[in-house]
C-alpha positions in Angstrom: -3.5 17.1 -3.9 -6.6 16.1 -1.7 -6.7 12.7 0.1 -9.8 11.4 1.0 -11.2 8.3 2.2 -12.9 6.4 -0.3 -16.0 3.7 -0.3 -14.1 2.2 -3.4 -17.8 2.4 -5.6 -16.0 4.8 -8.4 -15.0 3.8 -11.7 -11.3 5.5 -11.6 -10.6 3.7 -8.5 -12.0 0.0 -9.9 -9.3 0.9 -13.2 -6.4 1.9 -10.5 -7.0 -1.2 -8.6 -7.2 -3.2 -12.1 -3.9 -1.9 -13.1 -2.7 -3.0 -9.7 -3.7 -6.5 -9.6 -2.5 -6.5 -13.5 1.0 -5.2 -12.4 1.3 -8.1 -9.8 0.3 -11.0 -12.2 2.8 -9.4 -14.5 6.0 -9.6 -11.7 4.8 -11.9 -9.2 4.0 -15.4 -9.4 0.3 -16.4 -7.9 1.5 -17.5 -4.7 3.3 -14.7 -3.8 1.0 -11.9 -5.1 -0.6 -10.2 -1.5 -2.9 -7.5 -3.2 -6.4 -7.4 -2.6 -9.1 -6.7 -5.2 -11.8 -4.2 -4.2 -13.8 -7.1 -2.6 -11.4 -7.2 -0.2 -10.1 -3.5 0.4 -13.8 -3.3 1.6 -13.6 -5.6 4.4 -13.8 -3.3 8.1 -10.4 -3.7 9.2 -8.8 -1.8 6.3 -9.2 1.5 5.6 -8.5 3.1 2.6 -7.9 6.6 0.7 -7.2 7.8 -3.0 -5.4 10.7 -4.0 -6.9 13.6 -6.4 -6.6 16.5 -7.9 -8.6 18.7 -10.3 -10.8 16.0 -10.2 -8.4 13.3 -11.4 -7.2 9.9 -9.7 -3.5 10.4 -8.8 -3.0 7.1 -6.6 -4.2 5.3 -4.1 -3.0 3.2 -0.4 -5.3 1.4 2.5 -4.2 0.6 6.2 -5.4 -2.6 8.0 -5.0 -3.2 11.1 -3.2 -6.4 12.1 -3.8 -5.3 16.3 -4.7 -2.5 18.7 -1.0 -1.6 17.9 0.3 -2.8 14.7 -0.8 -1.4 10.9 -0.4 -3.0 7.7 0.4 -0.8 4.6 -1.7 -2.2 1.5 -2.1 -1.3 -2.2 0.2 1.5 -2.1 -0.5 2.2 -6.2 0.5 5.8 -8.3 -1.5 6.3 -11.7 0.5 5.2 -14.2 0.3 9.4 -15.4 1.3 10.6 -12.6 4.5 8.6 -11.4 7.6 10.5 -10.1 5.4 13.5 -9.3 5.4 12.5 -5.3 1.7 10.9 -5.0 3.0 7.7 -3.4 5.9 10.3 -1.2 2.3 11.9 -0.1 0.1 8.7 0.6 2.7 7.1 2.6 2.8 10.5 4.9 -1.0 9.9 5.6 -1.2 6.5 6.1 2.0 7.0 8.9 0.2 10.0 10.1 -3.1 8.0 10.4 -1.2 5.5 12.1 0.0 7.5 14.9 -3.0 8.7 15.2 -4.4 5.3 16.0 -1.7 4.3 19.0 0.0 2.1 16.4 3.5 1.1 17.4 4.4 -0.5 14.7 3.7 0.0 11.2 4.7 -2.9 8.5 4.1 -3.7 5.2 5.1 -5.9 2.3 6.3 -5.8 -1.4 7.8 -7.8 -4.5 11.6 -8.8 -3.8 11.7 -8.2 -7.8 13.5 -5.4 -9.9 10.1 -3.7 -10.9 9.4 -3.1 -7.2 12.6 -1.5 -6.3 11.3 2.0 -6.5 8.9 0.8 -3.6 11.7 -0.3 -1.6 13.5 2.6 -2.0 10.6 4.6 -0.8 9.8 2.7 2.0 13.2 2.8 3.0 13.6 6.0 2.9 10.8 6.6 5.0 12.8 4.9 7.8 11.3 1.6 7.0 13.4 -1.8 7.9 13.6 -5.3 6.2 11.9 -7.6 9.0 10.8 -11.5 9.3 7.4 -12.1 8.1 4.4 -10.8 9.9 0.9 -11.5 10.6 0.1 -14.2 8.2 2.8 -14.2 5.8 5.6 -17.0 5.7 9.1 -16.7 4.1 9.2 -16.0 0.2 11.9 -15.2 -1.9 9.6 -13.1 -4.1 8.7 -11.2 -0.8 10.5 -8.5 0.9 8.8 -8.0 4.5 9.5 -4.4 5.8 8.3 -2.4 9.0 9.0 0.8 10.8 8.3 1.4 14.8 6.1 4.4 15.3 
């Protein structure tokens, strides 16, 4: 599996980030849903990568950066082919990795409080990550689950 930044101009990643943005509308209602479209996964302070291999799209995660010390995780999304094979296990090591890398202290993120976003949770939590109050912009939402994770 190579990671590799990517100028989100390719057709694989505009479908991936479709079938994100579909999966949200489909669990989330519209004021909760935090994913951005490509228009704004291309703004400077995110940063973002896509996972392939023999030439296929596996998945996909960004990092933005909320200060000089603090990371957001963003659209964290595995091809719908290729789930449970360890992509997102994978991304979630490089974004940390970049993270540290930066200085970050503190890396946070957040996702659907909803059954369908469990196995994100579980990830995340597995990772070391901790349920926290909301950050940055975000305000209290029962279809949110705010997580973070000192570096």
């Amino acid at each position: 599996m190579e990671i590799k930044a990517d100028n989100l101009t390719g057709p694989e990643i505009a479908r991936l980030i479709g079938e994100h943005l579909q999966g949200m509308e489909l669990h989330s209602p519209p004021e909760s849903r935090h994913a951005l479209n490509l228009e704004g996964l291309r703004k400077p302070d995110i940063t973002f990568w896509s996972a392939w291999e023999d030439g296929e799209l596996l998945g996909c995660g960004a990092l933005k950066e909320l200060d000089r010390q603090h990371g957001e995780i963003k659209s964290m999304r595995t091809s719908a082919a290729h789930l449970r094979k360890g992509v997102a296990k994978r991304m979630l090591q490089h974004i940390m990795e970049e993270a540290k890398r930066r200085g970050y202290r503190r890396l946070s993120l957040e996702t659907g409080s909803m059954k369908a976003f469990e196995p994100a949770r579980s990830l995340y939590a597995s990772f070391g990550f901790q349920t926290c109050k909301p950050f940055a912009e975000y305000i209290e939402d029962p279809n949110s689950v705010f997580m973070t994770k000192d570096l």
